[in-house]
VOZALO-573322 format. One record per residue (C-alpha): z, y, x; residue number from 1; residue in three letters. Coordinates in steps of 0.02 Angstrom, whole numbers. Example, Ala and Ser with C-alpha at 12.3 -4.5 7.8 and 13.67 -1.06 7.14 Angstrom:
BEGIN
R 390 -225 615 1 ALA
R 357 -53 684 2 SER
This chain:
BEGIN
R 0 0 0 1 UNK
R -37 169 66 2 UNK
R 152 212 91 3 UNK
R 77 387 171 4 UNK
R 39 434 -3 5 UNK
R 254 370 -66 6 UNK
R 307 479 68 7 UNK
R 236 629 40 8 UNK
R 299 628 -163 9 UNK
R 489 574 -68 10 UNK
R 455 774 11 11 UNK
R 416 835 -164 12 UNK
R 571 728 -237 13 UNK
R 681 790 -119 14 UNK
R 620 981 -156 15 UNK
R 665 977 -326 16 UNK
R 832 873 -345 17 UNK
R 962 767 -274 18 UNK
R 970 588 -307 19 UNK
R 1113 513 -201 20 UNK
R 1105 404 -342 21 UNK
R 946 295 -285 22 UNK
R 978 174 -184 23 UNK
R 837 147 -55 24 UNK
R 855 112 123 25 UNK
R 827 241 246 26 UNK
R 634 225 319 27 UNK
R 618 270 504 28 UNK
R 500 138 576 29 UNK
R 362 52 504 30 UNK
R 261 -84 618 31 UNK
R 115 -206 610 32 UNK
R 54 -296 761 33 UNK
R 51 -174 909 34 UNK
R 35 -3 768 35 UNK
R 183 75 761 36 UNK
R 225 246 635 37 UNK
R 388 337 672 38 UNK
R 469 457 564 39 UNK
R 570 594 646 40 UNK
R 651 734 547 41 UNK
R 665 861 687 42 UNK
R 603 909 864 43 UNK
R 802 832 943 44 UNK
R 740 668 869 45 UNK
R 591 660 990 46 UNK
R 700 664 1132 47 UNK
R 801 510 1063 48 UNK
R 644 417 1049 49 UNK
R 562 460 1219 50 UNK
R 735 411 1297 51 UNK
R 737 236 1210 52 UNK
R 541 216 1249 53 UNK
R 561 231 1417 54 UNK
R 726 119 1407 55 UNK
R 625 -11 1332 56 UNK
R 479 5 1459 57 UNK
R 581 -13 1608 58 UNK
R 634 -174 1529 59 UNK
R 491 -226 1473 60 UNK
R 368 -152 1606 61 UNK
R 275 -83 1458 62 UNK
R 227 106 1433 63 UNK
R 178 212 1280 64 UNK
R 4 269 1301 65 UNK
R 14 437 1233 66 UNK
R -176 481 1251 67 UNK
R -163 350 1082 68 UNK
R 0 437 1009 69 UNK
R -36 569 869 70 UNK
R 89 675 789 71 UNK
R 51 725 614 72 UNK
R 132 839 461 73 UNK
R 221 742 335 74 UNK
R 191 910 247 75 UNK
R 36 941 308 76 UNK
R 90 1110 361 77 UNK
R 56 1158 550 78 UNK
R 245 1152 635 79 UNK
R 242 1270 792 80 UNK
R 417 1210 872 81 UNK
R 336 1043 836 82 UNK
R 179 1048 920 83 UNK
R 267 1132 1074 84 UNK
R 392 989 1094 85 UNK
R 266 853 1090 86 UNK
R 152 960 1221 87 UNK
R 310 953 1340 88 UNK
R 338 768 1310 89 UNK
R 139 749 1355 90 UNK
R 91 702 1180 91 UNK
R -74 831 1130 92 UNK
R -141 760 961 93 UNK
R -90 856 811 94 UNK
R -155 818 633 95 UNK
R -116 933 499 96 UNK
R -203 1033 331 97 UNK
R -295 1122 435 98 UNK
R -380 951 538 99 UNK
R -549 908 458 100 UNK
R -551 741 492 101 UNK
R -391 628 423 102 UNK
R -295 495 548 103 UNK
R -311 326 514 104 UNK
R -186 207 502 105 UNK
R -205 26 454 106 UNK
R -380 71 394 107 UNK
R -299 204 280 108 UNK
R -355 381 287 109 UNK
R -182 492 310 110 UNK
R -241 651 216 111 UNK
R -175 821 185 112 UNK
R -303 887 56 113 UNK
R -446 841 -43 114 UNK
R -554 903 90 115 UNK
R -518 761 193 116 UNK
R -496 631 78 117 UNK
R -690 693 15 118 UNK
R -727 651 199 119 UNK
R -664 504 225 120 UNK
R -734 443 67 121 UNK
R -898 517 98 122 UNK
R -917 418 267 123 UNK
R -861 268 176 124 UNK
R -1004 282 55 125 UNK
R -1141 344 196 126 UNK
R -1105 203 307 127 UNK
R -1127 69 155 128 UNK
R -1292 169 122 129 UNK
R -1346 127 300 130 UNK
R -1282 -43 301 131 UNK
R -1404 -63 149 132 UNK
R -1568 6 230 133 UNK
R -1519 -127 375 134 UNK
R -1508 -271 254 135 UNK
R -1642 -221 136 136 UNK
R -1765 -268 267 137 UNK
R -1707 -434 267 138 UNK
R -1806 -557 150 139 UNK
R -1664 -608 42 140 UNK
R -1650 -703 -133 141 UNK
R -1551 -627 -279 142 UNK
R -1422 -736 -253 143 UNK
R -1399 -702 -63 144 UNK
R -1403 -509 -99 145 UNK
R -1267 -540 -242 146 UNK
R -1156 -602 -91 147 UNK
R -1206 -490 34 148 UNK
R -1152 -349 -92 149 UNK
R -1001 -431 -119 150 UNK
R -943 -513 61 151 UNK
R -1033 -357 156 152 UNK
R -1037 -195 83 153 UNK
R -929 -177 -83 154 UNK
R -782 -251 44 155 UNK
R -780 -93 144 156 UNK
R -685 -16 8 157 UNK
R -575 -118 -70 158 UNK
R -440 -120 59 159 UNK
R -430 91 63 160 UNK
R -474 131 -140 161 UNK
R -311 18 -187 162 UNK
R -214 183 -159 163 UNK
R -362 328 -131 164 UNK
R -371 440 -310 165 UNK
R -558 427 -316 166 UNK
R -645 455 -462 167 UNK
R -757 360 -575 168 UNK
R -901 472 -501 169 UNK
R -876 406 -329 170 UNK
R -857 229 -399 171 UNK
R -993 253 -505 172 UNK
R -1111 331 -352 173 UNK
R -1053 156 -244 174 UNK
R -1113 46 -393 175 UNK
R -1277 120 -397 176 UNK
R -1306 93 -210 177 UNK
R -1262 -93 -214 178 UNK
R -1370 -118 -388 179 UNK
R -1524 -30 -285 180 UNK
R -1499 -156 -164 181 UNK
R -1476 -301 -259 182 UNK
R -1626 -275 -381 183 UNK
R -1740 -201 -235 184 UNK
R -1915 -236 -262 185 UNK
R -1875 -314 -422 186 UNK
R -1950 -214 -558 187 UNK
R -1911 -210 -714 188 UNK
R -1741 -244 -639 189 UNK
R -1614 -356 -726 190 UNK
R -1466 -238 -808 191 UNK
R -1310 -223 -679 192 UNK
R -1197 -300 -822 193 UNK
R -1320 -454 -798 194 UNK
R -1282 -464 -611 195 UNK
R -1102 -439 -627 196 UNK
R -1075 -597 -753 197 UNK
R -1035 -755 -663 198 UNK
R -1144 -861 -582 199 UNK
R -1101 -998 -708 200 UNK
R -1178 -889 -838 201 UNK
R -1333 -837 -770 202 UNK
R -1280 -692 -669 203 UNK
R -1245 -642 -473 204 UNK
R -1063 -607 -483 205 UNK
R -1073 -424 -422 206 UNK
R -898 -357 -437 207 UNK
R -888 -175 -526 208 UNK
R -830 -47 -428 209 UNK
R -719 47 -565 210 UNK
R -660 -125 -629 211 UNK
R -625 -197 -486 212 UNK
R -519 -35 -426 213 UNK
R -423 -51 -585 214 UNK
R -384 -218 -571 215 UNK
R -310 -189 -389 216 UNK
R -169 -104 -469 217 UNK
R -101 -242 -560 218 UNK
R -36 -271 -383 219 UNK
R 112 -149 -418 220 UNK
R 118 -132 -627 221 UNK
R 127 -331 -656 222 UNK
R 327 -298 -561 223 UNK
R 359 -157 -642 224 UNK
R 312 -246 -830 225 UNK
R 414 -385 -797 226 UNK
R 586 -386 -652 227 UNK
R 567 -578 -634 228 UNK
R 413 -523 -541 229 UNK
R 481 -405 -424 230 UNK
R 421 -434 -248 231 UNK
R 574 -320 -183 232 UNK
R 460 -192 -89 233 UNK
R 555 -33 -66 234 UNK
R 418 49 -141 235 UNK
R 429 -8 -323 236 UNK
R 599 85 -322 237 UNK
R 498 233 -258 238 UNK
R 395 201 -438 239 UNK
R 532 181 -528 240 UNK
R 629 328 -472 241 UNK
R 472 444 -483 242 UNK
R 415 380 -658 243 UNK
R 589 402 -723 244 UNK
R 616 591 -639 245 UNK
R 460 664 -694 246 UNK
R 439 580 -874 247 UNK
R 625 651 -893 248 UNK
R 672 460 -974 249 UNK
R 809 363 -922 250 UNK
R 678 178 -897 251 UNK
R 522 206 -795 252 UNK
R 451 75 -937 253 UNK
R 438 222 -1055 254 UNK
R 276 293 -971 255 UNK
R 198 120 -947 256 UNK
R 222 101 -1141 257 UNK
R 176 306 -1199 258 UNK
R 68 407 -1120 259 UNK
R 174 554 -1218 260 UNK
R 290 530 -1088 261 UNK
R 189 550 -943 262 UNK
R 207 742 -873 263 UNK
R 83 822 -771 264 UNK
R 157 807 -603 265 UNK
R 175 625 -638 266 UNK
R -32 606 -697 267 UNK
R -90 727 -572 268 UNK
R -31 624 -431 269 UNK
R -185 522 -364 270 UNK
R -82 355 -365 271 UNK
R -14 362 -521 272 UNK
R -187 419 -602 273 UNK
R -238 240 -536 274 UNK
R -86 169 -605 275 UNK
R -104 247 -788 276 UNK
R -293 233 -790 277 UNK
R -260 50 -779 278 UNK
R -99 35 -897 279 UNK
R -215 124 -1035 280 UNK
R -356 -33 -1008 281 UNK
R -226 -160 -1054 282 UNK
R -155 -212 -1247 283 UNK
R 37 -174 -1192 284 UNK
R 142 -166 -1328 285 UNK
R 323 -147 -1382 286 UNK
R 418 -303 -1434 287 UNK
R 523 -224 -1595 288 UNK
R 625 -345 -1609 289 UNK
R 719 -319 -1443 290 UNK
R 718 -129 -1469 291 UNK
R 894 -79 -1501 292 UNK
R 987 116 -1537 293 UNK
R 984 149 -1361 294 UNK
R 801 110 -1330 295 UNK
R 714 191 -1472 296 UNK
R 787 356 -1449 297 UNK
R 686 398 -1319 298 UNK
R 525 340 -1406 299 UNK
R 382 446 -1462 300 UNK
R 397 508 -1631 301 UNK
R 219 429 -1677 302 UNK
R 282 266 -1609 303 UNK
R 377 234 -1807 304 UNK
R 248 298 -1910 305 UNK
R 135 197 -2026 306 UNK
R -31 233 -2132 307 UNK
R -35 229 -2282 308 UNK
R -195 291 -2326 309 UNK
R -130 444 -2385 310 UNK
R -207 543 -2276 311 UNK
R -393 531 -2203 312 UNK
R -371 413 -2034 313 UNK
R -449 590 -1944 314 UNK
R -310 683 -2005 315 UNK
R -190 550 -1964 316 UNK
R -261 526 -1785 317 UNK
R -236 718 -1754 318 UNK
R -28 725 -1824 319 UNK
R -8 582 -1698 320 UNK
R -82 668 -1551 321 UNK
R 47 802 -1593 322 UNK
R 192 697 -1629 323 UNK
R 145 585 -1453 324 UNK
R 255 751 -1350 325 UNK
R 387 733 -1487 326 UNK
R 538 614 -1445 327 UNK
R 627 537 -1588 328 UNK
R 804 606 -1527 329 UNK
R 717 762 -1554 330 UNK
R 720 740 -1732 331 UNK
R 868 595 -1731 332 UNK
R 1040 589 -1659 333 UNK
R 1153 440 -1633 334 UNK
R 1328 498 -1733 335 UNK
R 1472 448 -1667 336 UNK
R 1608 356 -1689 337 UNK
R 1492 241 -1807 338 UNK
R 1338 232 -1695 339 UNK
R 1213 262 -1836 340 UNK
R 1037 345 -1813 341 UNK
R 1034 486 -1936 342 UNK
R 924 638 -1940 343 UNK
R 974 781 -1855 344 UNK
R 1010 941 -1969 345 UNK
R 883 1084 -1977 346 UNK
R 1016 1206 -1875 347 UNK
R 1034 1081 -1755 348 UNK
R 851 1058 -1700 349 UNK
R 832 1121 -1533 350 UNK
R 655 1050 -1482 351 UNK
R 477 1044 -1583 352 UNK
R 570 1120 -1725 353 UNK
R 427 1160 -1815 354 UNK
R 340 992 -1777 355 UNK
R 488 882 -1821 356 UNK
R 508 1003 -2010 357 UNK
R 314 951 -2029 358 UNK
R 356 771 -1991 359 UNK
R 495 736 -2128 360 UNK
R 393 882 -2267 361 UNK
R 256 741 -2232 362 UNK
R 367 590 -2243 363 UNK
R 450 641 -2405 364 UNK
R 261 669 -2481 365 UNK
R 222 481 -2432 366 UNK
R 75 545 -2314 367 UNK
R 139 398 -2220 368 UNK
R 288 272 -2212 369 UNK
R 402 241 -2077 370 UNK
R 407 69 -1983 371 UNK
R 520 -63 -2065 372 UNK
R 596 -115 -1895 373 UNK
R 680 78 -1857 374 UNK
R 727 88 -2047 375 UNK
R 830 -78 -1990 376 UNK
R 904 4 -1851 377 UNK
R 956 179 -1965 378 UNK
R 1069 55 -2068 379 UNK
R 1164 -21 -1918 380 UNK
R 1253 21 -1796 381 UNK
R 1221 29 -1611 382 UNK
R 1259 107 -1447 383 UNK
R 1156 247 -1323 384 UNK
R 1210 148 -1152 385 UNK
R 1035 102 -1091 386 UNK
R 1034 -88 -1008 387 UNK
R 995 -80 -839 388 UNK
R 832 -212 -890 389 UNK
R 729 -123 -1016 390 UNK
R 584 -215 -984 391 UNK
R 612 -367 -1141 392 UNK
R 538 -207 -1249 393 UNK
R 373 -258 -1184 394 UNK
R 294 -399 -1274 395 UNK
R 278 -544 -1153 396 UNK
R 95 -591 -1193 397 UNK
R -79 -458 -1214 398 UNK
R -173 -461 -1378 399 UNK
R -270 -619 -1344 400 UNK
R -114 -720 -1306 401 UNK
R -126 -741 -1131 402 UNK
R 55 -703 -1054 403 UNK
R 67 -518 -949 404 UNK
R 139 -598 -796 405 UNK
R -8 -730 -756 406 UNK
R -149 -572 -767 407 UNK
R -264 -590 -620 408 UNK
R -361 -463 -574 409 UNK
R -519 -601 -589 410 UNK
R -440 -631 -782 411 UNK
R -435 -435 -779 412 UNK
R -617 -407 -737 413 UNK
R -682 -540 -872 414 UNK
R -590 -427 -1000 415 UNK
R -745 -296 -975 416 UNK
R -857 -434 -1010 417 UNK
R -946 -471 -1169 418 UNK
R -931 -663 -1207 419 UNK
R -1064 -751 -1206 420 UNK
R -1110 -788 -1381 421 UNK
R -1113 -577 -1409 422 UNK
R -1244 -547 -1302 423 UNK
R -1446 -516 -1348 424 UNK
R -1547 -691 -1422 425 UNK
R -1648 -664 -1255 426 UNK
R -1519 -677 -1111 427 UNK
R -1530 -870 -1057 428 UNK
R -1415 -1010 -1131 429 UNK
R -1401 -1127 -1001 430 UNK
R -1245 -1237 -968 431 UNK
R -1117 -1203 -814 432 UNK
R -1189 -1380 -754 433 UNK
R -1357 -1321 -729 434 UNK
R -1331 -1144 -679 435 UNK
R -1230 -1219 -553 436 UNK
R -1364 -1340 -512 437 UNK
R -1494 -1201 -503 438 UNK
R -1416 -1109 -392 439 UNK
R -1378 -1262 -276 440 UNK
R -1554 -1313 -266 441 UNK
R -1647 -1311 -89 442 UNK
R -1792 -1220 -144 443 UNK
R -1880 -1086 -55 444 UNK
R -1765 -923 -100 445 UNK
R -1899 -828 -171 446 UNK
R -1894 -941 -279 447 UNK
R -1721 -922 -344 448 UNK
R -1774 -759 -348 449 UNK
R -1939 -763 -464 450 UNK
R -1884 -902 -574 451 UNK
R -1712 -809 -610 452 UNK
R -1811 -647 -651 453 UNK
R -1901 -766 -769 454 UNK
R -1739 -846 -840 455 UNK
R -1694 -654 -902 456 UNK
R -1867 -610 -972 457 UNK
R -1900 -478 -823 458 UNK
R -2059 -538 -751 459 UNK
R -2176 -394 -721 460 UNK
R -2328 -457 -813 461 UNK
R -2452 -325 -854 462 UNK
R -2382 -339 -1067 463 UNK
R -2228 -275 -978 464 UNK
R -2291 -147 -864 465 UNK
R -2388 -74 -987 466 UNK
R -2261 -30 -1089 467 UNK
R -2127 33 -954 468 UNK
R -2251 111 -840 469 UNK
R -2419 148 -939 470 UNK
R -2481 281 -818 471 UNK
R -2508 174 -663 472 UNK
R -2533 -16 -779 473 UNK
R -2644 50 -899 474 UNK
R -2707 -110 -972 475 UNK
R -2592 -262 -1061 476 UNK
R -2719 -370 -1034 477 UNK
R -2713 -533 -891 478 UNK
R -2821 -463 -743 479 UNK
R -2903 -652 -726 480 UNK
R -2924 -693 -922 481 UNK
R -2914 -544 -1011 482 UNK
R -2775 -614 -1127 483 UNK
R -2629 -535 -1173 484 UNK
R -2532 -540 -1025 485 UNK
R -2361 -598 -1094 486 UNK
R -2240 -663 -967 487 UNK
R -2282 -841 -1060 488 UNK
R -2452 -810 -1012 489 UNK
R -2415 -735 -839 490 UNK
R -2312 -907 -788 491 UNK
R -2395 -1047 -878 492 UNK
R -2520 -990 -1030 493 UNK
R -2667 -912 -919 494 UNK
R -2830 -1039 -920 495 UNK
R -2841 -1013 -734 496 UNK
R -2655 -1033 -681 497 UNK
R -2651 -1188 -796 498 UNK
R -2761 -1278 -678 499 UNK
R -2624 -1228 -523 500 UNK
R -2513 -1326 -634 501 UNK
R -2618 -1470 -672 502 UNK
R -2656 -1513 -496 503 UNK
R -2491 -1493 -458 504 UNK
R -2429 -1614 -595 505 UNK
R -2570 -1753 -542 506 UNK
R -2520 -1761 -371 507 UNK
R -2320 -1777 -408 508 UNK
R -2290 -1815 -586 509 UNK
R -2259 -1988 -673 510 UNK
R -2338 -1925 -823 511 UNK
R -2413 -1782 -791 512 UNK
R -2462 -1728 -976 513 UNK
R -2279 -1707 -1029 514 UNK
R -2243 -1559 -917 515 UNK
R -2257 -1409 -1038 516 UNK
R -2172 -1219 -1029 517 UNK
R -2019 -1276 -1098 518 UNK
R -1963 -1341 -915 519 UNK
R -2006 -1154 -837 520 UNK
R -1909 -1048 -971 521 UNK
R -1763 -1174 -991 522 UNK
R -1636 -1248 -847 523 UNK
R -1590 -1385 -1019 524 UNK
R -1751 -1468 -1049 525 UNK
R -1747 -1644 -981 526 UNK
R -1840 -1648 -798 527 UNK
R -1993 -1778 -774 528 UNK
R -1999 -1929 -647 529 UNK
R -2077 -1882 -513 530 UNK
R -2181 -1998 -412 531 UNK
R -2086 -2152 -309 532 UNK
R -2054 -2114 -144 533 UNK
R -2039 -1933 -166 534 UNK
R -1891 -1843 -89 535 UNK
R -1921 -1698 -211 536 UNK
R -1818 -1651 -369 537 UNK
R -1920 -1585 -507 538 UNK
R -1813 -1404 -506 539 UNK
R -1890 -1394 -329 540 UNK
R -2084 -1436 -403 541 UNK
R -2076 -1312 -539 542 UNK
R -1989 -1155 -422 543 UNK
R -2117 -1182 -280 544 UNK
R -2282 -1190 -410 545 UNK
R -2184 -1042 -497 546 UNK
R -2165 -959 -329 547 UNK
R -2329 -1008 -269 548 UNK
R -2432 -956 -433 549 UNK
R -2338 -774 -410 550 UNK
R -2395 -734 -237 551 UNK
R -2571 -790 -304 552 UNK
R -2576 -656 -436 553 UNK
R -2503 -520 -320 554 UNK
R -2622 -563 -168 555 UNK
R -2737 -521 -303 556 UNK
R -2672 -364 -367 557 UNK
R -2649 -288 -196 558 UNK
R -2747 -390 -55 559 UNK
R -2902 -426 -179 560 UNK
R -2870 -595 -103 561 UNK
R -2966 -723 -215 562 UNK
R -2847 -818 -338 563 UNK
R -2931 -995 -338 564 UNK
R -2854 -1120 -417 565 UNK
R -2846 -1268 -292 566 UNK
R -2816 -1147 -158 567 UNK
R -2673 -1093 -233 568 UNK
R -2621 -1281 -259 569 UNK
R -2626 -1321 -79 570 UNK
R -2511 -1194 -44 571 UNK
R -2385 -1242 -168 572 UNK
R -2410 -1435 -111 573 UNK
R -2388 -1378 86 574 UNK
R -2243 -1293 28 575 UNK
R -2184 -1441 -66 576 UNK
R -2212 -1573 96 577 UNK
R -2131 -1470 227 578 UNK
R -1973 -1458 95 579 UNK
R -1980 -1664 83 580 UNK
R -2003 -1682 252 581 UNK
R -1842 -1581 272 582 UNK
R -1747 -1697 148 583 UNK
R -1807 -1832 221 584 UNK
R -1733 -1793 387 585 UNK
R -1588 -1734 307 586 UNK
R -1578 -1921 207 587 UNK
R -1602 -2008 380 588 UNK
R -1487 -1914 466 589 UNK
R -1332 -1925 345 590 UNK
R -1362 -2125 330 591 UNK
């Protein structure tokens, strides 16, 4: 976690109030491997530490290389008796505000301002642009660019934009770069909600940038949510302590639960903008029945309303916006010695007067009806000591049943995801079994490639191209039979293609008349035998004729290289022989 980022809101903390009563351990040191960050509070610190440094290398024989050391503002402001204490002790590199560049630590940027943290991030993004251009020239299949984008370039971010505020413009601008890449020279190009699904449902598995970054803060909420879960790092009490200061609550649940309660120092905050912009994506809600006096009082007064279809839902929505800022102890009180919720009198009404007198007018006119399970607690009685766990007011499982604590962030990303069965008649219904079969296969990867393209209907057959791109395709019709040029037609239905396949079926096939288009536009339909002997599977007959057919109609289109039928044949079948021969080794060698 970017504990530069906890630090700096400590500074804040400590500005505005004393809390003696927080128990966290005092943080001077923090180490991994031979990186080492040292807090001092004052220049007569730095003495104390040289003096023990240079105990500990005439021990160890081991010396501080201070050409490495730099000295930087927990502030950010530039510290004058600072800076000349660490020139006397030989130590020159100081990093403030006024720096352009931020130091790195751990692979995090330490920033002072948005002006670095823009360059940091900008450098990020500029060196995955040029890792694309070198991997673009590579000749790669969709599937090997879905890793690549995954394995090489979208991994250059995840371990800094856990903690980094950056907005859904930046993620947005590093999604676009890896989709160009991906779908390069693939036109029309498959949607980038097609390449994220998973590869066991047709797509390339491309994580989403602003999902993904979401789903790297259930790293720190799932503890908060639930105290069995705590992984006792110091800085959860950090979150704790903050959320509870600045939402002015006495749980740091309450502004995981209502955004009412989150203040603007507490959104404002780049961490916590990450934190809440991920809270908000999940179905938390409150468990009533473990809401006692003491919890509810600090609840947002639209939290016990009900519709009743009184009012127009608009109007409704717009009361509850209002009534989101109002607390119900702002219109309730806890009377004592009883311990009974009871409304509190007109004079007494120190907060949202005029909102609160709006909320019982509308009440007592049955615009709306108040939840059954606080009428409950206005007829008992109860105390206002808050339990020290007031996390069992959080129901235990999300909407669709599956318990908070056992979120992934992998279960988190399918949550974007349409299911299968919602999306368009044309995207492909193929089993996990032989999408994972398919993309097993040892065909050429072109092939992958083409045939996938033609799995999702995105073939660029002149039909197509006509109607996306009319000024440069200008006719629908095939360029060899001067049919409609249909991707049907472009793959199988064409009078001169259909010879490519019928060679190609005589000189492999068991019974060559069964093979028909169903095998090219379906991964399902039963494969044919092919002939004995043959170490070929059928996948790999129909991906090399597909691939082979394609580079046919293109050597046309731009070489004016002459698409003849056998010709085009014997390519597919040299292609086809130098794959068996390759199995066949393989087979010999593995026996």
């Amino acid at each position: 976690m970017g504990y530069y980022y906890w630090l700096k809101l400590l500074v804040i903390i400590c500005r505005q109030v004393l809390w003696s009563d927080v128990i966290t351990p005092k943080l001077k040191v923090l180490a991994y491997a031979d990186d080492v960050l040292i807090f001092l509070s004052n220049p007569s610190e730095l003495s104390v530490l040289l003096e023990l440094l240079n105990l500990y290398g005439r021990a160890s024989n081991a010396q501080l290389n201070k050409d490495k050391t730099v000295a930087l503002s927990l502030s950010g402001k530039r510290q004058l008796p600072w800076i000349a204490a660490l020139n006397r002790a030989g130590i020159n590199v100081w990093n403030d505000e006024h720096n352009t560049n931020p130091v790195m630590y751990l692979g995090y940027p330490l920033t002072h301002n948005k002006t670095q943290l823009n360059i940091f991030l900008n450098s990020t993004k500029e060196k995955i642009q040029q890792q694309v251009q070198i991997l673009s020239q590579r000749s790669l299949s969709i599937q090997g660019r879905g890793m690549v984008a995954n394995s090489l370039l979208l991994s250059k971010i995840w371990h800094s934009i856990r903690i980094l505020p950056v907005t859904k413009t930046y993620l947005t601008q590093i999604r676009s770069i890896v989709y160009q890449f991906v779908t390069k020279k693939v036109f029309p190009p498959a949607s980038f909600s097609t390449c994220s699904r998973p590869k066991k449902e047709g797509g390339v598995a491309i994580l989403d940038p602003t999902v993904q970054h979401s789903a790297l803060q259930l790293r720190w909420i799932l503890p908060l949510i639930d105290y069995a879960d705590d992984n006792h790092s110091f800085l959860l009490d950090i979150f704790r302590h903050c959320l509870k200061l600045f939402s002015g609550t006495k749980s740091a649940i309450y502004p995981i639960l209502f955004s009412g309660c989150r203040s603007t120092p507490l959104t404002s905050f780049g961490c916590f903008f990450n934190f809440f912009r991920t809270i908000d994506t999940l179905d938390i809600s409150i468990d009533w029945s473990q809401v006692n006096h003491s919890h509810i009082i600090d609840f947002p007064l639209c939290t016990i309303v009900v519709s009743q279809d009184r009012l127009p839902s608009n109007d409704l929505t717009r009361l509850l916006q209002k009534w989101k800022q109002v607390k119900i102890k702002d219109g309730y009180y806890l009377r004592y010695p009883e311990g009974r919720l009871q409304e509190q009198p007109i004079g007494f009404r120190s907060r949202h007067r005029h909102l609160i007198t709006d909320f019982f007018r509308r009440r007592d006119q049955g615009h709306f009806s108040i939840r059954p399970e606080f009428i409950s607690l206005t007829s008992r009685t109860g105390t206002a000591e808050m339990p020290s766990d007031t996390s069992d007011i959080i129901k235990s499982t999300l909407s669709d049943g599956l318990p908070i604590i056992n979120l992934t962030s992998k279960e988190y990303r399918q949550r974007f995801r349409p299911v299968l069965h919602q999306l368009s008649e044309l995207y492909p219904r193929e089993t996990q079994a032989t999408w994972s079969r398919f993309w097993r296969s040892s065909f050429i990867h072109r092939s992958h490639t083409i045939w996938w393209r033609a799995l999702h209907n995105k073939i660029s057959c002149r039909d197509r191209l006509h109607r996306i791109i009319p000024q440069f395709c200008q006719s629908p019709l095939c360029i060899f039979c001067d049919q409609l040029d249909t991707q049907d037609h472009f793959l199988w239905g064409c009078r001169i293609k259909q010879q490519v396949w019928q060679i190609i079926a005589n000189l492999f096939l068991q019974q060559p008349e069964q093979l028909t288009y169903e095998h090219i536009k379906s991964l399902s339909t039963a494969p044919l035998l092919l002939k004995q002997g043959l170490h070929l599977d059928f996948a790999t007959l129909i991906a090399t004729t597909i691939l082979s057919i394609w580079d046919g109609n293109w050597g046309w289109v731009f070489r004016q290289e002459n698409f003849w039928p056998p010709r085009i044949a014997a390519i597919a079948t040299l292609r086809l022989r130098k794959i068996e021969c390759e199995n066949r080794n393989n087979h010999t060698h593995n026996s």
